[in-house]
N, CA, C and O atoms as a Tripos MOL2 file, in Angstrom:
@<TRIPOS>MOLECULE
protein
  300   299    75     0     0
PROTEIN
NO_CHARGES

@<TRIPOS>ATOM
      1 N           0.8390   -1.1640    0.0000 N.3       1 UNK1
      2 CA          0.0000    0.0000    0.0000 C.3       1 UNK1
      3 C           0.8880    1.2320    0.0000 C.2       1 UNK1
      4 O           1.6260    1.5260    0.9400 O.2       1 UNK1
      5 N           0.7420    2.0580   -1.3260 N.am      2 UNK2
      6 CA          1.7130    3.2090   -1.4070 C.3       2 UNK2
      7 C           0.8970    4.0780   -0.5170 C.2       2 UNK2
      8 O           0.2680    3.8490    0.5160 O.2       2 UNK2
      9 N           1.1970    5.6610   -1.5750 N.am      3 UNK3
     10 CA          0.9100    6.6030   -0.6730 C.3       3 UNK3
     11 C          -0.8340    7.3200   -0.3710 C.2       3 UNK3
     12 O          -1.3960    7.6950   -1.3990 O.2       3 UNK3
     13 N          -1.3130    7.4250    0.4360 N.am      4 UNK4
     14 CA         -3.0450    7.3410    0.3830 C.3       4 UNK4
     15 C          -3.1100    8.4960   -0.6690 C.2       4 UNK4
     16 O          -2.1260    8.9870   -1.2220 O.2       4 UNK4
     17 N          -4.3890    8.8500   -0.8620 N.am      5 UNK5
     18 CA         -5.0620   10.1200   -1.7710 C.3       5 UNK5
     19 C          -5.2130   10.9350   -0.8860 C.2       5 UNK5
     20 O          -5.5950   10.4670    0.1870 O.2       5 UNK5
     21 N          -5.0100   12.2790   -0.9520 N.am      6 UNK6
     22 CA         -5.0800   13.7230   -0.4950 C.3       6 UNK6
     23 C          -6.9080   13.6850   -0.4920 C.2       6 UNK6
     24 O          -7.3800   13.1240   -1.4810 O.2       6 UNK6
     25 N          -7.5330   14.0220    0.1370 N.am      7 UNK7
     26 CA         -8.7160   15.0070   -0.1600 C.3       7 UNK7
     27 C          -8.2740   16.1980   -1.1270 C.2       7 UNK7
     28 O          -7.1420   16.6490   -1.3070 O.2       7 UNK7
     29 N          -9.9850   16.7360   -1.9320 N.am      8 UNK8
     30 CA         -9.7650   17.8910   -2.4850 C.3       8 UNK8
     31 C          -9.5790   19.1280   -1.0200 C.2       8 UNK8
     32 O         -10.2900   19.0190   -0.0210 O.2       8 UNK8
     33 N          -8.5710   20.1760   -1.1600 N.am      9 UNK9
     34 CA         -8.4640   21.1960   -0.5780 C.3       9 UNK9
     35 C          -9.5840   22.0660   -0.5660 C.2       9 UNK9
     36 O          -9.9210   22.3850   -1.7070 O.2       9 UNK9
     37 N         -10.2600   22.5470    0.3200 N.am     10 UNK10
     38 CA        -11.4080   23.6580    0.4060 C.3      10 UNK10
     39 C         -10.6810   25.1390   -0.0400 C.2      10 UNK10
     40 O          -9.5200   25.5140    0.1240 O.2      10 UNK10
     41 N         -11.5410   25.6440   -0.5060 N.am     11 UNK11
     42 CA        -11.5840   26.7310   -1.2320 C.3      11 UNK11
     43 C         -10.9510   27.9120    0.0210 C.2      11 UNK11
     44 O         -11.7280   27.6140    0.9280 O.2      11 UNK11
     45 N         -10.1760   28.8770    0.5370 N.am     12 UNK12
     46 CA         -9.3390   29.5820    1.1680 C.3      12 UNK12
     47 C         -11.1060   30.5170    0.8850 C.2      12 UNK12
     48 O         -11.8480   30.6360   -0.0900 O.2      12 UNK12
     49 N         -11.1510   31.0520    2.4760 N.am     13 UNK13
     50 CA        -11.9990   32.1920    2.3440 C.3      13 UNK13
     51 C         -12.4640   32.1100    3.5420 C.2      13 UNK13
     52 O         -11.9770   31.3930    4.4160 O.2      13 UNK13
     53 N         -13.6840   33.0200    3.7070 N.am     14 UNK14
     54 CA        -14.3050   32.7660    4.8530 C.3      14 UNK14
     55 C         -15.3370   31.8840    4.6880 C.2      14 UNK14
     56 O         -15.9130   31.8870    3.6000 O.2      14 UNK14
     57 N         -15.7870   30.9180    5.7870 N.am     15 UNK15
     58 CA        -16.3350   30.0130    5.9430 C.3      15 UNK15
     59 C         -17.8160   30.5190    5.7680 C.2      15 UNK15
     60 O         -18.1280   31.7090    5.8230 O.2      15 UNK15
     61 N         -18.5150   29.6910    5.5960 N.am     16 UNK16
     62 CA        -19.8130   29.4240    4.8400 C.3      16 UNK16
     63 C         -21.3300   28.9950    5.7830 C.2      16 UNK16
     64 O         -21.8700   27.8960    5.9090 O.2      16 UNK16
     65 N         -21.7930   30.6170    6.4570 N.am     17 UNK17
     66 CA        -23.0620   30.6310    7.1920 C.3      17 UNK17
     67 C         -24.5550   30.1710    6.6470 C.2      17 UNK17
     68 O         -25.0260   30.1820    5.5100 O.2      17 UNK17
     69 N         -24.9630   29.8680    7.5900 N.am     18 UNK18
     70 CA        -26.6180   29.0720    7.4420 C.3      18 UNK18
     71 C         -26.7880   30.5500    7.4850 C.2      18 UNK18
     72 O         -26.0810   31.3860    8.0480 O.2      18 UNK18
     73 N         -28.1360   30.7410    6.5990 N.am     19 UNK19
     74 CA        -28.9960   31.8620    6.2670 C.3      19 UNK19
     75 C         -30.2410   31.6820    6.7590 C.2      19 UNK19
     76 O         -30.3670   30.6030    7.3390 O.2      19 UNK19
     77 N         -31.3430   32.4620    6.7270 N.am     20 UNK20
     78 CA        -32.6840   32.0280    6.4050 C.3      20 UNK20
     79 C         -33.0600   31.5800    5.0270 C.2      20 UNK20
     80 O         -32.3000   31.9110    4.1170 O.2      20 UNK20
     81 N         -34.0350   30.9360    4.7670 N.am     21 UNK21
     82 CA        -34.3730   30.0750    3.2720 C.3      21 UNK21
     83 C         -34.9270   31.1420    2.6050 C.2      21 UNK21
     84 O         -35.4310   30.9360    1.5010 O.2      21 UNK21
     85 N         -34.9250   32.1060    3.0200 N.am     22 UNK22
     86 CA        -35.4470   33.6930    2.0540 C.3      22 UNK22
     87 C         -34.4300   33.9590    1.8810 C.2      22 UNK22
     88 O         -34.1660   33.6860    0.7110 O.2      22 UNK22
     89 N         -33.3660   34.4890    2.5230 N.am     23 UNK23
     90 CA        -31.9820   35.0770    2.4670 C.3      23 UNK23
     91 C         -30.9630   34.4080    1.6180 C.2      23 UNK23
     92 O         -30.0590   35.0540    1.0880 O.2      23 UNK23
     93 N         -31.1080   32.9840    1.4680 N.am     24 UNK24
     94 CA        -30.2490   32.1150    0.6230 C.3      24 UNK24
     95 C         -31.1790   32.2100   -0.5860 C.2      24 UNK24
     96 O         -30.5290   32.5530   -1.5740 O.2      24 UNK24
     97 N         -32.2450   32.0590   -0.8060 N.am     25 UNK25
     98 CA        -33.0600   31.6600   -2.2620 C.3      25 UNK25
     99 C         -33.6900   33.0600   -3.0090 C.2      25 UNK25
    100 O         -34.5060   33.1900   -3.9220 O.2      25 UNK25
    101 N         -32.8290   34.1710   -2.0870 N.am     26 UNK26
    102 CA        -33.7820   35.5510   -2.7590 C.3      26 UNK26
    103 C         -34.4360   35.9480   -2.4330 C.2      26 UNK26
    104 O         -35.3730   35.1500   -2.4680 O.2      26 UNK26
    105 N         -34.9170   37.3720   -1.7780 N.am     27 UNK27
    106 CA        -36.1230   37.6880   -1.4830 C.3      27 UNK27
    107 C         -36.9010   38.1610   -2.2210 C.2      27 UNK27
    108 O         -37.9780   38.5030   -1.7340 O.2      27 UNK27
    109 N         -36.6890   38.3450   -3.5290 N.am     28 UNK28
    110 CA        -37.2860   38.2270   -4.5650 C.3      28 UNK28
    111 C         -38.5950   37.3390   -5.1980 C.2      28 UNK28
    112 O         -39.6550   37.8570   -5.5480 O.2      28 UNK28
    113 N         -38.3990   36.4210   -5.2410 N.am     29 UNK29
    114 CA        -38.9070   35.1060   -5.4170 C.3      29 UNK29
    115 C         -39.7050   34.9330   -4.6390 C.2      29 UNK29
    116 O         -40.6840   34.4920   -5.2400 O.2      29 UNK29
    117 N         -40.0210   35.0570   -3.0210 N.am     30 UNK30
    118 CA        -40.7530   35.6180   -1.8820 C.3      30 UNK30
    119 C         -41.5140   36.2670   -2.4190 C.2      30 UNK30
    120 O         -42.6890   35.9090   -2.4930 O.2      30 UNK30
    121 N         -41.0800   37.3950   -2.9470 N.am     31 UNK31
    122 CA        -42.3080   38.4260   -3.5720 C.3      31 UNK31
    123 C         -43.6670   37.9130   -4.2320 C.2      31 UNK31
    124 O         -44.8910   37.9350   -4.1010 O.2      31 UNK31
    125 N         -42.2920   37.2830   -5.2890 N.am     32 UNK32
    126 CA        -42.6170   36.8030   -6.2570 C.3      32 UNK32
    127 C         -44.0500   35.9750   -6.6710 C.2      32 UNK32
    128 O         -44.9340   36.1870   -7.5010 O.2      32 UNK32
    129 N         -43.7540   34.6860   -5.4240 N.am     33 UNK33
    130 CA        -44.8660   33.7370   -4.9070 C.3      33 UNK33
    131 C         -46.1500   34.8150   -4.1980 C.2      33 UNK33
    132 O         -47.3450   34.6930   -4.4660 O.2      33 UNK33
    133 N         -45.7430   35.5510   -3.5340 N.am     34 UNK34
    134 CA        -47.1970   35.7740   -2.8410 C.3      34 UNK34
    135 C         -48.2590   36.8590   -3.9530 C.2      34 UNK34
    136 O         -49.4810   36.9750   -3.8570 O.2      34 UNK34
    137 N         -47.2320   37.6480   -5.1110 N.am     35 UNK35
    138 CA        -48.4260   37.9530   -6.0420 C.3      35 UNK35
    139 C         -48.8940   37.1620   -6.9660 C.2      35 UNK35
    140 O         -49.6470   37.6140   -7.8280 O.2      35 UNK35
    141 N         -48.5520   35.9350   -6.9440 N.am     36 UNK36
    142 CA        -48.9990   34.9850   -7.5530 C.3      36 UNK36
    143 C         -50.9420   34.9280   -7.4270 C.2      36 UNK36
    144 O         -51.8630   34.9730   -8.2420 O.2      36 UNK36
    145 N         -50.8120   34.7980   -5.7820 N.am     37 UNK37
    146 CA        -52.7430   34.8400   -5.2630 C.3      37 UNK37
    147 C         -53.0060   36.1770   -5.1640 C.2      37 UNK37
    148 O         -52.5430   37.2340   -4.7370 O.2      37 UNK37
    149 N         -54.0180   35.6560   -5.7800 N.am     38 UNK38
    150 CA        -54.7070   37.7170   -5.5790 C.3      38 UNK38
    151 C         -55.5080   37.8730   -4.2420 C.2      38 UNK38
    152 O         -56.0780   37.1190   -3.4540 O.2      38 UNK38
    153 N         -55.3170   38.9730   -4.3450 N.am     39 UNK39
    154 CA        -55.8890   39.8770   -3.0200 C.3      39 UNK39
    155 C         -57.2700   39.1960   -2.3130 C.2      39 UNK39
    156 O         -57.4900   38.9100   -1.1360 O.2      39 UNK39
    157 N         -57.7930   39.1080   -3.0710 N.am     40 UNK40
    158 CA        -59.4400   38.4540   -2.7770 C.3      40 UNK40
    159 C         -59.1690   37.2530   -1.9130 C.2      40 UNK40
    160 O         -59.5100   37.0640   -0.7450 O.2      40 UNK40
    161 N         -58.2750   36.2480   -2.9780 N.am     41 UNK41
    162 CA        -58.2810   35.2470   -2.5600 C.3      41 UNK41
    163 C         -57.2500   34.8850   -1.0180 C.2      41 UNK41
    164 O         -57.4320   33.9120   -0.2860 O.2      41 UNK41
    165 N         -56.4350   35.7050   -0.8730 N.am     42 UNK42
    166 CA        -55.5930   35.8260    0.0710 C.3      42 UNK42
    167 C         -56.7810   36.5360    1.3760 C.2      42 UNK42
    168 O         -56.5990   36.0020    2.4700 O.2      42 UNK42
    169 N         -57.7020   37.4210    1.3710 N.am     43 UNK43
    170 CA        -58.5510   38.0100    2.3630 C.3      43 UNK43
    171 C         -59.0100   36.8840    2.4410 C.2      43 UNK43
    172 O         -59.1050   36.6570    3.6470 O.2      43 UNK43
    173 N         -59.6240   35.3710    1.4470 N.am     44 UNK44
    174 CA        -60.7840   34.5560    2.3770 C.3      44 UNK44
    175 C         -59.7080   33.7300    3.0560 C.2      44 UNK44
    176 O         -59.8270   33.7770    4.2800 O.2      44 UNK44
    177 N         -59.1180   33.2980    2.8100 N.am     45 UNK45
    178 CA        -58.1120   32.4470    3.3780 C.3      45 UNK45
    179 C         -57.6970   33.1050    4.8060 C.2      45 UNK45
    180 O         -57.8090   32.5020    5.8730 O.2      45 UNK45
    181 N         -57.2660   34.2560    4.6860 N.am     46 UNK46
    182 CA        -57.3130   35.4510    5.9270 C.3      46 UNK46
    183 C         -58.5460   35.1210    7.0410 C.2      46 UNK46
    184 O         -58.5290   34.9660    8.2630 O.2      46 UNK46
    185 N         -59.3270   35.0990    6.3050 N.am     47 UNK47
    186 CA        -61.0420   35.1050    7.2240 C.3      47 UNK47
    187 C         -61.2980   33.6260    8.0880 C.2      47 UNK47
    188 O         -61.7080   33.2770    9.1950 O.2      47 UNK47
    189 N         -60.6790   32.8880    6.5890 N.am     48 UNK48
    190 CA        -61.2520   31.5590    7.1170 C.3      48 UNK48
    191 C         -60.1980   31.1360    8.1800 C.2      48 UNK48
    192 O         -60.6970   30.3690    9.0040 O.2      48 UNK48
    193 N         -59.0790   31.3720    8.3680 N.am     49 UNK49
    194 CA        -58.2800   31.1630    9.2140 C.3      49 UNK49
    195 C         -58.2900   31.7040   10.8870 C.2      49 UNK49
    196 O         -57.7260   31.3420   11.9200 O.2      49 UNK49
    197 N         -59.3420   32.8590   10.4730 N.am     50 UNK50
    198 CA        -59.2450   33.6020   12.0300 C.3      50 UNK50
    199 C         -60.8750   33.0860   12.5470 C.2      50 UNK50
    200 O         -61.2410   33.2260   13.7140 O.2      50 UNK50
    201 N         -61.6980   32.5170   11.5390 N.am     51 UNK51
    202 CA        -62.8850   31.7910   11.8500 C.3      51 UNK51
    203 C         -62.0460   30.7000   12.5560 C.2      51 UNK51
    204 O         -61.7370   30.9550   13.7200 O.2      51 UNK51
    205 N         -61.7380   29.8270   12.1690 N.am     52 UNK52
    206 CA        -61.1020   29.0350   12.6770 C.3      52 UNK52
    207 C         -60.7710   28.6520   14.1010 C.2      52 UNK52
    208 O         -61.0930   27.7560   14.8810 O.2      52 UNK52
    209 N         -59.8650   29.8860   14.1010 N.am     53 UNK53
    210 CA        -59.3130   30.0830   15.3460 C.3      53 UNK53
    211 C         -60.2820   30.7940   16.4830 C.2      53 UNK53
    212 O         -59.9590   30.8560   17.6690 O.2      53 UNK53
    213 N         -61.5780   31.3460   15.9230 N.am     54 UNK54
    214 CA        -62.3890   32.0190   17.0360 C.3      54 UNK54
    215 C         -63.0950   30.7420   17.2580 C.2      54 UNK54
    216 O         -63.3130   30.5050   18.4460 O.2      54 UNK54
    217 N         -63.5670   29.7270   16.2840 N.am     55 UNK55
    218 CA        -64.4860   28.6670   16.5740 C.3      55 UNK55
    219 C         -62.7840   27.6830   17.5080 C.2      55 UNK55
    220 O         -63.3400   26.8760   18.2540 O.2      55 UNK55
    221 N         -62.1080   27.6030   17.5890 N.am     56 UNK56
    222 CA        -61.2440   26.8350   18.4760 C.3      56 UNK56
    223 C         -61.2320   25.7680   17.5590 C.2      56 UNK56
    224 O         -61.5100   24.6550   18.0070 O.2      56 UNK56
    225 N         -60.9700   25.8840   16.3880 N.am     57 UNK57
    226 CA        -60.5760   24.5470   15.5740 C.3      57 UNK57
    227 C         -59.6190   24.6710   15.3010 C.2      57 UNK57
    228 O         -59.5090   24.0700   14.2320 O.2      57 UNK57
    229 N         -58.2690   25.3020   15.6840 N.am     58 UNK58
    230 CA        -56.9150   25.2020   15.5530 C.3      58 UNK58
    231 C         -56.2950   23.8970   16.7180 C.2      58 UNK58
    232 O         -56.9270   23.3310   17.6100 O.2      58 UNK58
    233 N         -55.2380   23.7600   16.4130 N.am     59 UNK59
    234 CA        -54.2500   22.6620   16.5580 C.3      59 UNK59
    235 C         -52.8170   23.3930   17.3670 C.2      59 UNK59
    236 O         -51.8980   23.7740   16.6410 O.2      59 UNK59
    237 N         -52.7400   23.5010   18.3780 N.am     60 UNK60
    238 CA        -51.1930   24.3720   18.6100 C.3      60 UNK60
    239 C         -50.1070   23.1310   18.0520 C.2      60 UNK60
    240 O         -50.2730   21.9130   18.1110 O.2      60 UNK60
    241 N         -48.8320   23.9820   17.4380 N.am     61 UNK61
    242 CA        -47.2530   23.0040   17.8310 C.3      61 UNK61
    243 C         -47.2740   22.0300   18.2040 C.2      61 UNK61
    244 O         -46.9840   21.0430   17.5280 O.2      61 UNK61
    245 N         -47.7090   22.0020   19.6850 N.am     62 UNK62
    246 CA        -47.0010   21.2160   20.5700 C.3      62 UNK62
    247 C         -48.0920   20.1240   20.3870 C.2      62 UNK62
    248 O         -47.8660   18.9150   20.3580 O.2      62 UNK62
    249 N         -48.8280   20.4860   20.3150 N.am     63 UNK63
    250 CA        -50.2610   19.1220   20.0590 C.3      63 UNK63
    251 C         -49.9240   18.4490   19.2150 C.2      63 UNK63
    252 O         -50.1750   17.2520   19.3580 O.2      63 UNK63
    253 N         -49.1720   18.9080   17.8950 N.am     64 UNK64
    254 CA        -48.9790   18.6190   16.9270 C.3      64 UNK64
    255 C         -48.1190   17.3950   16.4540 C.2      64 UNK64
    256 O         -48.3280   16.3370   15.8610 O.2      64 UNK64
    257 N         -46.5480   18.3620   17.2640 N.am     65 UNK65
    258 CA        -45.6340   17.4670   17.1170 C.3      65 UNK65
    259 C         -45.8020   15.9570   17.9010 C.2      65 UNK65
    260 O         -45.1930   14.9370   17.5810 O.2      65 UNK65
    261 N         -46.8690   16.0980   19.1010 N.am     66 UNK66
    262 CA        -46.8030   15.1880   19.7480 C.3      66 UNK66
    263 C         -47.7350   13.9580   19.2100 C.2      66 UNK66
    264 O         -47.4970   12.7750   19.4550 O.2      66 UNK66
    265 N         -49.1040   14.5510   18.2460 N.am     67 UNK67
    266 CA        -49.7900   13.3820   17.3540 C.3      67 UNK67
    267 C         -48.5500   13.0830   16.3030 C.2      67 UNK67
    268 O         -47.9590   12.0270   16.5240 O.2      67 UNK67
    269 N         -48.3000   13.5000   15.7140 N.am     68 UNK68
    270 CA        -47.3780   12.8770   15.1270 C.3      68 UNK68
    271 C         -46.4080   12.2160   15.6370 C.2      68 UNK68
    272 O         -46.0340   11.2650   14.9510 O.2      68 UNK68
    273 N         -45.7160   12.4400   16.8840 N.am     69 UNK69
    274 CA        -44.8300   11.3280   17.2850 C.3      69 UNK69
    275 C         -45.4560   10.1290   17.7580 C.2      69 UNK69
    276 O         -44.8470    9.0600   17.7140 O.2      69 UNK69
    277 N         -46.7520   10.2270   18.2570 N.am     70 UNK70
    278 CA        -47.5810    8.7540   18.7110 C.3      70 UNK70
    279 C         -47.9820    8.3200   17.1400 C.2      70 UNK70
    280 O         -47.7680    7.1150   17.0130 O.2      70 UNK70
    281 N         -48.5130    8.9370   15.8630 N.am     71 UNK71
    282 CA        -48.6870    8.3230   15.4060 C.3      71 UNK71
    283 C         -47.8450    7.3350   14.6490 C.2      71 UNK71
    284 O         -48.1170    6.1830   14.3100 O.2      71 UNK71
    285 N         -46.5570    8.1870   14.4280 N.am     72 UNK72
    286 CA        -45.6540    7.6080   13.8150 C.3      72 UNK72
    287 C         -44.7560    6.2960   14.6050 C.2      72 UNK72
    288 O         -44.1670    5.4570   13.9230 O.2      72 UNK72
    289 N         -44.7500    6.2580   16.1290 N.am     73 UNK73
    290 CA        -44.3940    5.4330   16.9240 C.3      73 UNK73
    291 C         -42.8950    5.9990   17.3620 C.2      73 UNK73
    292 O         -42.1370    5.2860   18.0190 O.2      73 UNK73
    293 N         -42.5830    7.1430   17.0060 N.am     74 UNK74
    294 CA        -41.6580    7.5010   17.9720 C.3      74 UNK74
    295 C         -41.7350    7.8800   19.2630 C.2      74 UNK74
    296 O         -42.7670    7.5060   19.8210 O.2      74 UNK74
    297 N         -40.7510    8.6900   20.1180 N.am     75 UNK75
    298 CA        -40.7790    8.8350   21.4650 C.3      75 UNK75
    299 C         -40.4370   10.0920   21.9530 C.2      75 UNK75
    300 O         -40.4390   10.3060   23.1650 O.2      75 UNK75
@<TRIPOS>BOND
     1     1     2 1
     2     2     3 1
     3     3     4 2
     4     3     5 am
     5     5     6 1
     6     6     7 1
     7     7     8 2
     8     7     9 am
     9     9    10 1
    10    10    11 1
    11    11    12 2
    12    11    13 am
    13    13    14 1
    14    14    15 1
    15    15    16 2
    16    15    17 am
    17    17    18 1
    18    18    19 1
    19    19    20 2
    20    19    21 am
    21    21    22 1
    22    22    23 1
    23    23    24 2
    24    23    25 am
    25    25    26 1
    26    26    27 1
    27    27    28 2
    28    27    29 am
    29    29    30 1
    30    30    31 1
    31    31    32 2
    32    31    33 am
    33    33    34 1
    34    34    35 1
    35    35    36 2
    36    35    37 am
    37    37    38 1
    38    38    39 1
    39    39    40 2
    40    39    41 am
    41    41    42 1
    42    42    43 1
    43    43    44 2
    44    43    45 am
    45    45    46 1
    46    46    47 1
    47    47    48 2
    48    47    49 am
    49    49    50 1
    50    50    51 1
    51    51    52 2
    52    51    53 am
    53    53    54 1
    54    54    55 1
    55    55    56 2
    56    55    57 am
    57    57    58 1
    58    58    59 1
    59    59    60 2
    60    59    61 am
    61    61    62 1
    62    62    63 1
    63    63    64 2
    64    63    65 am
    65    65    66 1
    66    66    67 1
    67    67    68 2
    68    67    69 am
    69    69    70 1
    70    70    71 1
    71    71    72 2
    72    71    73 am
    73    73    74 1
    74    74    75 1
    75    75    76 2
    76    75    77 am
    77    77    78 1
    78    78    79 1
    79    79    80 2
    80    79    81 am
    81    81    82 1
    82    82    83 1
    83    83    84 2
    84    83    85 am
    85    85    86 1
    86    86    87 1
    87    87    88 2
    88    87    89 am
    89    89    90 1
    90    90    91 1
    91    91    92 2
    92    91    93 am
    93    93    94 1
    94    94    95 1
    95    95    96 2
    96    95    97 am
    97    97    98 1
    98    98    99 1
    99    99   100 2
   100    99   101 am
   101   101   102 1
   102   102   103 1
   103   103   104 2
   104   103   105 am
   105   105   106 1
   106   106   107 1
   107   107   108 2
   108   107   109 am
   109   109   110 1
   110   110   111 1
   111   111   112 2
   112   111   113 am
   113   113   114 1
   114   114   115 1
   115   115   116 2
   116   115   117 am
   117   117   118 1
   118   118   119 1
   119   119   120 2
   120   119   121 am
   121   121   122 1
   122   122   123 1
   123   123   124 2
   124   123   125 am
   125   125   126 1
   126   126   127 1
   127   127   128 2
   128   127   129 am
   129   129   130 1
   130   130   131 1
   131   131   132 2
   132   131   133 am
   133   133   134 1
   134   134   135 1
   135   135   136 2
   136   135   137 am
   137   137   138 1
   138   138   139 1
   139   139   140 2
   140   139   141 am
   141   141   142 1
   142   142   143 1
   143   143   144 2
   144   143   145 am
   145   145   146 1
   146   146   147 1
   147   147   148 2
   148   147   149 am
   149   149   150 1
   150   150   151 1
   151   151   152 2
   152   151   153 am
   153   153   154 1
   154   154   155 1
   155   155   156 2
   156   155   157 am
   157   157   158 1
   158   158   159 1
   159   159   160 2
   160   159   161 am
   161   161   162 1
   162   162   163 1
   163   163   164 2
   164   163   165 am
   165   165   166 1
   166   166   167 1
   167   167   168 2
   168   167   169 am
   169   169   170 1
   170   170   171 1
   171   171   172 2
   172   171   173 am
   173   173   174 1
   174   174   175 1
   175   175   176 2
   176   175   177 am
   177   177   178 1
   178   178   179 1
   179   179   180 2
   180   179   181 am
   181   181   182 1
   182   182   183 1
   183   183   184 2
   184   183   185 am
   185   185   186 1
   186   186   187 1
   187   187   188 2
   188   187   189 am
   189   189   190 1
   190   190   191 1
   191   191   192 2
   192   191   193 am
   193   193   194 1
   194   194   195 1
   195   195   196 2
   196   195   197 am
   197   197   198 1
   198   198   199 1
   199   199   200 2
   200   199   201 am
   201   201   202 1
   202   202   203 1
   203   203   204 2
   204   203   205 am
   205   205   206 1
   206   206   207 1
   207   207   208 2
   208   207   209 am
   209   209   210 1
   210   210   211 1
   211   211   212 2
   212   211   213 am
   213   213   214 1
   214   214   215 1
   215   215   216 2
   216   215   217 am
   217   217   218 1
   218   218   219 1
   219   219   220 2
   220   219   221 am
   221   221   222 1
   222   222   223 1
   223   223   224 2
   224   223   225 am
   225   225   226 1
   226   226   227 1
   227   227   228 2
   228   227   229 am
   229   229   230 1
   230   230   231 1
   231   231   232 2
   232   231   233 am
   233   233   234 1
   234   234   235 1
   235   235   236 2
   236   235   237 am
   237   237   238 1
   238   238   239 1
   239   239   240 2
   240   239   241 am
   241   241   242 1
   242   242   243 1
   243   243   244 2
   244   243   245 am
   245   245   246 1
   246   246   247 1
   247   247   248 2
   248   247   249 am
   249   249   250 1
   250   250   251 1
   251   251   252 2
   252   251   253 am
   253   253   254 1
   254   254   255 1
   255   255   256 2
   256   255   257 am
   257   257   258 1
   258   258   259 1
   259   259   260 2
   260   259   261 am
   261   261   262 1
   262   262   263 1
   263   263   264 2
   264   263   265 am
   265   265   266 1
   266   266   267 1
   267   267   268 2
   268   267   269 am
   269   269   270 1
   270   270   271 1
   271   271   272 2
   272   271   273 am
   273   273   274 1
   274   274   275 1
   275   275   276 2
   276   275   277 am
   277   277   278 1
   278   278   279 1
   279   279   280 2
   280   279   281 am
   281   281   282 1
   282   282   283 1
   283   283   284 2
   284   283   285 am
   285   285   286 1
   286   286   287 1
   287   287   288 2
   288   287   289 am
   289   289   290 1
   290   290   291 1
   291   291   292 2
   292   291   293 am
   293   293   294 1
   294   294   295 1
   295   295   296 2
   296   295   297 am
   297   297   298 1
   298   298   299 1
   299   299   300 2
@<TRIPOS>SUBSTRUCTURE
     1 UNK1         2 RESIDUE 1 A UNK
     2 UNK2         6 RESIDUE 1 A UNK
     3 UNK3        10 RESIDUE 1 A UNK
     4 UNK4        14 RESIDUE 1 A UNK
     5 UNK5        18 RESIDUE 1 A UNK
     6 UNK6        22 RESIDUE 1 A UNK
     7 UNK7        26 RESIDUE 1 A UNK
     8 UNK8        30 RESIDUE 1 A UNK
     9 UNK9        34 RESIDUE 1 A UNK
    10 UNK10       38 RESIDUE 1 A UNK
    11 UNK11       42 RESIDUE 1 A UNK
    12 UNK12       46 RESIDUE 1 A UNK
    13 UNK13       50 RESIDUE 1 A UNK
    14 UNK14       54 RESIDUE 1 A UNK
    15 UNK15       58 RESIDUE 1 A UNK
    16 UNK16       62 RESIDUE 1 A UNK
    17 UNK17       66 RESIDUE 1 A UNK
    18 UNK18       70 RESIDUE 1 A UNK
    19 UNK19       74 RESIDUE 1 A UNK
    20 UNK20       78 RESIDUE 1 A UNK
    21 UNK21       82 RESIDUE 1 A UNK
    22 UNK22       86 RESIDUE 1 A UNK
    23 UNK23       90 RESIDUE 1 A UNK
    24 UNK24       94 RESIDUE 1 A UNK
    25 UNK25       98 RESIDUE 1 A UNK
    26 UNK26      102 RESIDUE 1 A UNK
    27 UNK27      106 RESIDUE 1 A UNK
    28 UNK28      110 RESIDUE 1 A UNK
    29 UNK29      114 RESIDUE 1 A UNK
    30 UNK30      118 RESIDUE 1 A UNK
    31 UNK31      122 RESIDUE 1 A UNK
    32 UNK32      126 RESIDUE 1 A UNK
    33 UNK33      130 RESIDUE 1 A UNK
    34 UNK34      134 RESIDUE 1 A UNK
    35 UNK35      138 RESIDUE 1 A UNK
    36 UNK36      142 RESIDUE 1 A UNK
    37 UNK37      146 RESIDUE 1 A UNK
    38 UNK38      150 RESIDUE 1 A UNK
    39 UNK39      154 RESIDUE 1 A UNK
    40 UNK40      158 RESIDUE 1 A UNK
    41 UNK41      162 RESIDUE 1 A UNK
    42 UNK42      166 RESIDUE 1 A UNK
    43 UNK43      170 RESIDUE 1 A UNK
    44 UNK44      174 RESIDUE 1 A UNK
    45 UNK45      178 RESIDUE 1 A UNK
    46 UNK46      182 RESIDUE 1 A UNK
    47 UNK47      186 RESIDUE 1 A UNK
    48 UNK48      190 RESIDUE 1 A UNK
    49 UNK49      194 RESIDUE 1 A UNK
    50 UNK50      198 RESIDUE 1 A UNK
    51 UNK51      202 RESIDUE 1 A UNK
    52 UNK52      206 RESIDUE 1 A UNK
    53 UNK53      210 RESIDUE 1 A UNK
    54 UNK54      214 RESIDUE 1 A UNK
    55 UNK55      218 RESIDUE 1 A UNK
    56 UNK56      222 RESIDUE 1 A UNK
    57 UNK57      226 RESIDUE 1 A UNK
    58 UNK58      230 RESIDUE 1 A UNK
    59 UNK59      234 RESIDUE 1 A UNK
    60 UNK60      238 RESIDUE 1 A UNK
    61 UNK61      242 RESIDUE 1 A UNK
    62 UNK62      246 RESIDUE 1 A UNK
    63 UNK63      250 RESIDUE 1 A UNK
    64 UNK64      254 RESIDUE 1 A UNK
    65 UNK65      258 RESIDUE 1 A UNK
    66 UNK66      262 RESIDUE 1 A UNK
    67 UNK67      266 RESIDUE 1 A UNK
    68 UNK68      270 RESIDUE 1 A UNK
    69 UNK69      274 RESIDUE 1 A UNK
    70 UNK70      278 RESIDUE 1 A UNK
    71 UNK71      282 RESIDUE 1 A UNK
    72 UNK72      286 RESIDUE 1 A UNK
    73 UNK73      290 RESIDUE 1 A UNK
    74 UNK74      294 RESIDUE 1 A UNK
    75 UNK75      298 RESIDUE 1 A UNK
């Protein structure tokens, strides 16, 4: 057994931060997507969401993550 292989060398610079997924993909594109739905349709969705939440048919997080961990059989 001669001599092993080198890895490729990393690129000299400063090292390479986690962003937010807006901040890495553009905030542009962000824009972009939300004039996609028009106004109208963005107010019922608005409405129906705070109906929702006044009738108490929301779900918090923590309820959440936790049906899903029983359902899935984790712990």
């Amino acid at each position: 057994m001669g001599e092993e292989k080198k890895y490729k060398e990393q690129r000299s610079g400063a090292a390479m931060m986690v962003d937010e997924p807006v901040m890495a993909y553009g905030i542009d594109s962000a824009i972009t997507d939300l004039n996609v739905v028009s106004p109208e349709t963005m107010k019922c969705l608005i409405d129906s969401a705070m109906d929702d939440f006044r009738l108490n048919r929301c779900t918090a997080h923590s309820e959440m993550d936790e049906w899903v961990n029983m359902r899935m059989g984790w712990k």
